[in-house]
N, C-alpha and C positions, 0 to 999 in steps of 0.2 A: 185325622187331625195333624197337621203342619207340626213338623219339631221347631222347637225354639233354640236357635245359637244362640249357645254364649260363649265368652270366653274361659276356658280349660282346659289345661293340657292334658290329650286322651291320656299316654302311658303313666301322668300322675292317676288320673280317672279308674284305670280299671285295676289298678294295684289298693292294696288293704290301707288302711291308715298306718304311718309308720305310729312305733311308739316315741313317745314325748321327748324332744329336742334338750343333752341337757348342754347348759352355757356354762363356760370355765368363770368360776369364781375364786378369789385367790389365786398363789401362785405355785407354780408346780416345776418340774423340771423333767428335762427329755436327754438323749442323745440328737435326736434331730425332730424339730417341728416343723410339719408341714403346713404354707398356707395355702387353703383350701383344699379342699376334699371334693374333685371332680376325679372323675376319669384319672389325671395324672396323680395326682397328688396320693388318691388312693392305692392306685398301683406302686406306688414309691412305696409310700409304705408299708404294704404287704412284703414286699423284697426286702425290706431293711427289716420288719420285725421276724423273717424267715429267717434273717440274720443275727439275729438275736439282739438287735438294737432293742433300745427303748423311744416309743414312739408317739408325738405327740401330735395331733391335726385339729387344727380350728379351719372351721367355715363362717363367713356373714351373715351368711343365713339358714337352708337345710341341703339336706346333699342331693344333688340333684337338682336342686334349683337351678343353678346355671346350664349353660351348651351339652353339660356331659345329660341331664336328664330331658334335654327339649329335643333336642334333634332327630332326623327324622330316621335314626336307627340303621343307617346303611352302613355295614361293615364294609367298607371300601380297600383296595388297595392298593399304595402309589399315592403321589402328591395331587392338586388339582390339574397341571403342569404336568406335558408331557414325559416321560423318562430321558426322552434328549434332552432335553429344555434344562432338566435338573441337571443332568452331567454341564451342558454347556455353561450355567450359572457358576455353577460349585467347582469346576473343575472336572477330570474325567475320573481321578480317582475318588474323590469325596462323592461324587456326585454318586457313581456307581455304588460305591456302600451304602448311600441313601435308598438309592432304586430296590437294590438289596434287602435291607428292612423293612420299609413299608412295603414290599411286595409280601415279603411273609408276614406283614402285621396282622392280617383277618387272623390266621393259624393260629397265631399267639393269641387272640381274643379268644376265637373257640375254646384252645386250651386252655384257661382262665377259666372259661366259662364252665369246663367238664371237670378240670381239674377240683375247683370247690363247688359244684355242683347250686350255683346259680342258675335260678328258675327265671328268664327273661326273653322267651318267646323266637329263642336263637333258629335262626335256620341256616344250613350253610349251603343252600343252593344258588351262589351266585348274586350279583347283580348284573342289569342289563343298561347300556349308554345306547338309547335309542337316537336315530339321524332323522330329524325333523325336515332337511332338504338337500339340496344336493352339495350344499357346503359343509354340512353336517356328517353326510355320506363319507367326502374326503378326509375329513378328521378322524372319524372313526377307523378309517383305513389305514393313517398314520398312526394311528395309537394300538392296531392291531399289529399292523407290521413290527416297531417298537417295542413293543413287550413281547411279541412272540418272538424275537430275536434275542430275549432275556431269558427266555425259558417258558415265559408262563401259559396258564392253561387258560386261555381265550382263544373265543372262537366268532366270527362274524357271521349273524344270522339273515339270512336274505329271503324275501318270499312265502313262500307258504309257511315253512319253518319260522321264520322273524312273527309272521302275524299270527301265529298258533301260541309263541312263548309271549310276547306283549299283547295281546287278544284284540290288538288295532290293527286295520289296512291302511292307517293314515302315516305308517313309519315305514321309510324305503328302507332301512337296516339297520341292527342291534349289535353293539358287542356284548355278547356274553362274556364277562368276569368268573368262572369257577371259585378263584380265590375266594371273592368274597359273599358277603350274607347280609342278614336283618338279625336286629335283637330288636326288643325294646330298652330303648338305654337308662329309662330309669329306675328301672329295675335290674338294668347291670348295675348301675352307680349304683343302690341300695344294695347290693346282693355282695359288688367290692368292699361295702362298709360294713356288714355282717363281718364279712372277714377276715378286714381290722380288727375288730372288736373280738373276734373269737382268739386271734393269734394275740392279743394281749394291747393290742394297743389302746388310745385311749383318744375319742373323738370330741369333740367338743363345737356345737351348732351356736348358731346366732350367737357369734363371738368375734365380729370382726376386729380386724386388727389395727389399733390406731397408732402405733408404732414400733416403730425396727429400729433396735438400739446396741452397739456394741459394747458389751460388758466381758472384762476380762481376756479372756482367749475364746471366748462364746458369743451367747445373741440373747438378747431379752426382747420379744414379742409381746405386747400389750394392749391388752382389753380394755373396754369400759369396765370391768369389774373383776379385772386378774392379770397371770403374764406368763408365759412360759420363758422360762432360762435354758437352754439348749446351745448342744457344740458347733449346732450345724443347722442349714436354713434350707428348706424347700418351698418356692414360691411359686405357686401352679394356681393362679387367679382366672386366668385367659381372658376375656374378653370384659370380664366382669368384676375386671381390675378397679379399685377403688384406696382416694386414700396418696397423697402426697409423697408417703414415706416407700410406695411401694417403688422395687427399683425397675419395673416393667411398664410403667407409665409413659405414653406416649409413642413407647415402640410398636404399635398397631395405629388401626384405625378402626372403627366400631363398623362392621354389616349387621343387617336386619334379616333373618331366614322367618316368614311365616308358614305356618299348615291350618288346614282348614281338613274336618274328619267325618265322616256321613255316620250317619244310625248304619248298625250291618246293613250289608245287600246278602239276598238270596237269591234263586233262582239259577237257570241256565245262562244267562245271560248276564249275570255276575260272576260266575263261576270261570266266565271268558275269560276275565280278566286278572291278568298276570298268574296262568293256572298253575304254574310251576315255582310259585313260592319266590320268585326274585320281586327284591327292588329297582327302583328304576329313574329315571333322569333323562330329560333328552337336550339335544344340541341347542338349543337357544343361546343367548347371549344372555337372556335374562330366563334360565332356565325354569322347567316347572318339573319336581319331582313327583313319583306315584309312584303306590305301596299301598299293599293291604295289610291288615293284621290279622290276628289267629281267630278273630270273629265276624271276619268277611268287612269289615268298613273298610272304606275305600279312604287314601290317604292322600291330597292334594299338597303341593308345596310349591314357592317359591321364595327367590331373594325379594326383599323388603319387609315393611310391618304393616300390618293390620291392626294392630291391638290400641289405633288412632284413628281408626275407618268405620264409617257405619255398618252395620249387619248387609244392609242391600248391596254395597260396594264388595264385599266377601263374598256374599251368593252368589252376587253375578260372576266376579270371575272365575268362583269354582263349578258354577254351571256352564259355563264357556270351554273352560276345557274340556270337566267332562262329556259334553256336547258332541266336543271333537275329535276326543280320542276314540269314546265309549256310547254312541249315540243307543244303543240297543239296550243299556240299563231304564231309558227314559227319566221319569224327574230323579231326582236325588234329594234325599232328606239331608242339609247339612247339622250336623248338633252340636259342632264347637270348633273353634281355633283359637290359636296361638301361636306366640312371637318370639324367637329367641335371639343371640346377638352371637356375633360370627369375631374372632380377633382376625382381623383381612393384613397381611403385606405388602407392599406394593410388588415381591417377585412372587406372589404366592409360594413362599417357603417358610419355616419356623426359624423364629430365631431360641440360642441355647446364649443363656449369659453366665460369668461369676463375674457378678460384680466387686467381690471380696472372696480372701480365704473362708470359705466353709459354709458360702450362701451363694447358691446356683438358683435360677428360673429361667422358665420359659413359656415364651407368647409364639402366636400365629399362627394356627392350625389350619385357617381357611376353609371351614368346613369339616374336617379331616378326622373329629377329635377323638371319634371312639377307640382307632386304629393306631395313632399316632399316640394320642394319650396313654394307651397302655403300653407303646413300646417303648415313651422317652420316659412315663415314668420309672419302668425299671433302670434304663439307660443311666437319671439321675442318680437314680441310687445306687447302682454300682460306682457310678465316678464317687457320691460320699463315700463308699466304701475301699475304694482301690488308690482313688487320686489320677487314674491312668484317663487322661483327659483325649488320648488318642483312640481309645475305644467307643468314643460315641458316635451317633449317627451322624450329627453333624456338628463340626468345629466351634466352640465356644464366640459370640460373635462381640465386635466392637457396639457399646453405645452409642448408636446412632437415629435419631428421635426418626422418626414416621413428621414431612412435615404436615403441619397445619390437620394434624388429624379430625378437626370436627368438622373443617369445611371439604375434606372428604368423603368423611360420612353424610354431611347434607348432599351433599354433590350427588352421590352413588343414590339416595334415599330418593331426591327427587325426578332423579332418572328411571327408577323402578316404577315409582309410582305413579307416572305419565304412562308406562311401556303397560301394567296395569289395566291405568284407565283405556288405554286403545284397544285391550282386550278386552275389557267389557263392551265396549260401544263398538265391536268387530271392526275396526280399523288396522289393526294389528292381531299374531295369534303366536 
């Protein structure tokens, strides 16, 4: 019997029910309250209550709901953007401290992950940037040459080797990443809020914030039914920015990343496929990610959304690809997807704000956010801590709006979803 898609996110799907959400009532007081509780946010404050702060974080809505628990778990390393690309933008000193960090950002995840002993499906072999053609090829070749000039441990798989680690003939060559891995990330984001919670801090769900108000030498934060009073402001919303008062509004533009998840595969002939435990991406313009998880489903992705599309228009193009990668599994059971939202740049790089003494944030991950997120969030919170604003990854940036952000996001949304349709109707691939 045929499985029925629906819409859910697997790594909500195979994680326990958390226990019950609770919402700040009344008012309370912090050394530093963080809004939102993703990836960064929670990484801040881990570091500040290591430091013996008193720590307060509200979310909209649960943790994990947003990009830090949708996405599709690739511990990556590096910007979307080449490591020139970055030096060139930033300059060569800034740039290079950026290349710097995010190149060790996977390390720092793992360590997170072993250090508090978070159970989230971590594996650190790698991911693979497969070259779908011969333009694909050269770039990979540039990105090889570039980082192994940097030091790092990548390696260019070609041939028998290429098609043994991606378990397709249809990729003329892979770069393998060492650096980086897979988790499932919402269960890192659950596993970082554990311990919050344990080191003392104090979490507060479906509590958005309707506004940010300056009192005294501090900040007053405000719910529908309370407000935290606090020295100091961390604003880690990302994409999922809501709310007038916030001061990160408009510095993005909204992307759409969907995935689409099969019932496990067995057999020989599943087992082909990606046998060594990496995730993977290949060269497209409008890319499609694959990935399995620790129960053999096979994991489809790409940029736009589905979560406005019929079930036929999902099947077909997650039978399309894997058609083309993976023709030897035969049909594919699909049993669910889902849609998450991407904070995009126009240079693909993050911006870091203080809009005022004692209230920092930051948007634009592009993708990026499990990596990035736990390294700016410690980053912010040593600057609460130090003030030494020359220690971060990247230089605090001027207010400068993202323009016309919606008719970006339609623009990008309906280019996806033509590029899409071509691949169902094999017009395109």
């Amino acid at each position: 019997m045929a499985s029925q898609l629906h819409q859910q996110c697997l790594w909500e799907h195979v994680l326990p029910q958390p226990a019950p959400a609770t919402a700040l009532a009344g008012e309370t007081s912090a050394d530093v309250c963080v809004i939102g509780a993703g990836i960064t946010g929670l990484c801040a404050a881990i570091h500040l209550l290591e430091q013996g702060r008193k720590v307060v974080l509200l979310d909209a809505n649960r943790v994990g709901h947003g990009g830090s628990g949708r996405n599709v778990g690739l511990v990556n390393a590096g910007t979307w953007i080449k490591p020139d690309d970055v030096e060139a933008t930033l300059g060569s000193t800034q740039g290079a401290r950026l290349n710097k960090v995010l190149g060790e950002a996977p390390a720092a995840v793992f360590a997170m992950i072993e250090r508090y002993g978070i159970d989230c499906q971590a594996r650190h072999h790698g991911t693979l940037h497969m070259a779908h053609n011969a333009t694909g090829l050269a770039d990979l070749r540039s990105r090889h040459e570039q980082w192994s000039r940097r030091g790092a441990d990548v390696e260019m798989l070609t041939g028998a080797r290429c098609e043994e680690y991606c378990g397709t003939n249809k990729v003329e060559a892979a770069l393998l990443d060492r650096r980086a891995g897979t988790i499932n990330p919402m269960a890192y984001a659950r596993g970082l809020a554990e311990v919050v919670e344990r080191l003392g801090g104090r979490l507060f769900q479906q509590s958005a914030v309707t506004a940010l108000q300056r009192e005294g030498f501090g900040w007053r934060a405000s719910t529908a039914a309370g407000s935290v009073v606090a020295d100091q402001v961390v604003i880690s919303t990302g994409a999922y920015t809501e709310g007038e008062w916030n001061a990160v509004r408009g510095n993005y533009f909204r992307g759409y990343y969907y995935q689409v998840a099969s019932q496990p595969l067995e057999g020989a002939a599943a087992e082909r496929v990606l046998p060594h435990g990496q995730g993977s991406w290949d060269t497209r313009t409008v890319l499609s990610s694959i990935r399995r998880d620790d129960q053999g489903r096979l994991l489809l992705g790409s940029l736009g959304r589905v979560d406005n599309k019929p079930g036929w228009f999902i099947k077909g193009w997650a039978d399309r690809i894997q058609r083309h990668y993976f023709p030897a599994l035969g049909k594919v059971e699909w049993a669910m997807h889902w849609t998450g939202v991407i904070d995009f740049t126009p240079d693909h790089l993050m911006r870091l704000y203080e809009p005022a003494a004692g209230l920092v944030a930051v948007t634009g991950y592009n993708g990026r956010g499990n990596t990035t997120g736990t390294v700016l969030g410690r980053a912010l919170a040593d600057f609460l801590l130090t003030n030494r604003a020359e220690d971060l990854p990247v230089p605090f940036s001027a207010n400068k709006p993202v323009s016309v952000p919606a008719l970006r996001t339609a623009f990008y949304e309906t280019g996806f979803s033509l590029y899409h349709a071509g691949q169902c109707l094999r017009v395109v691939l």
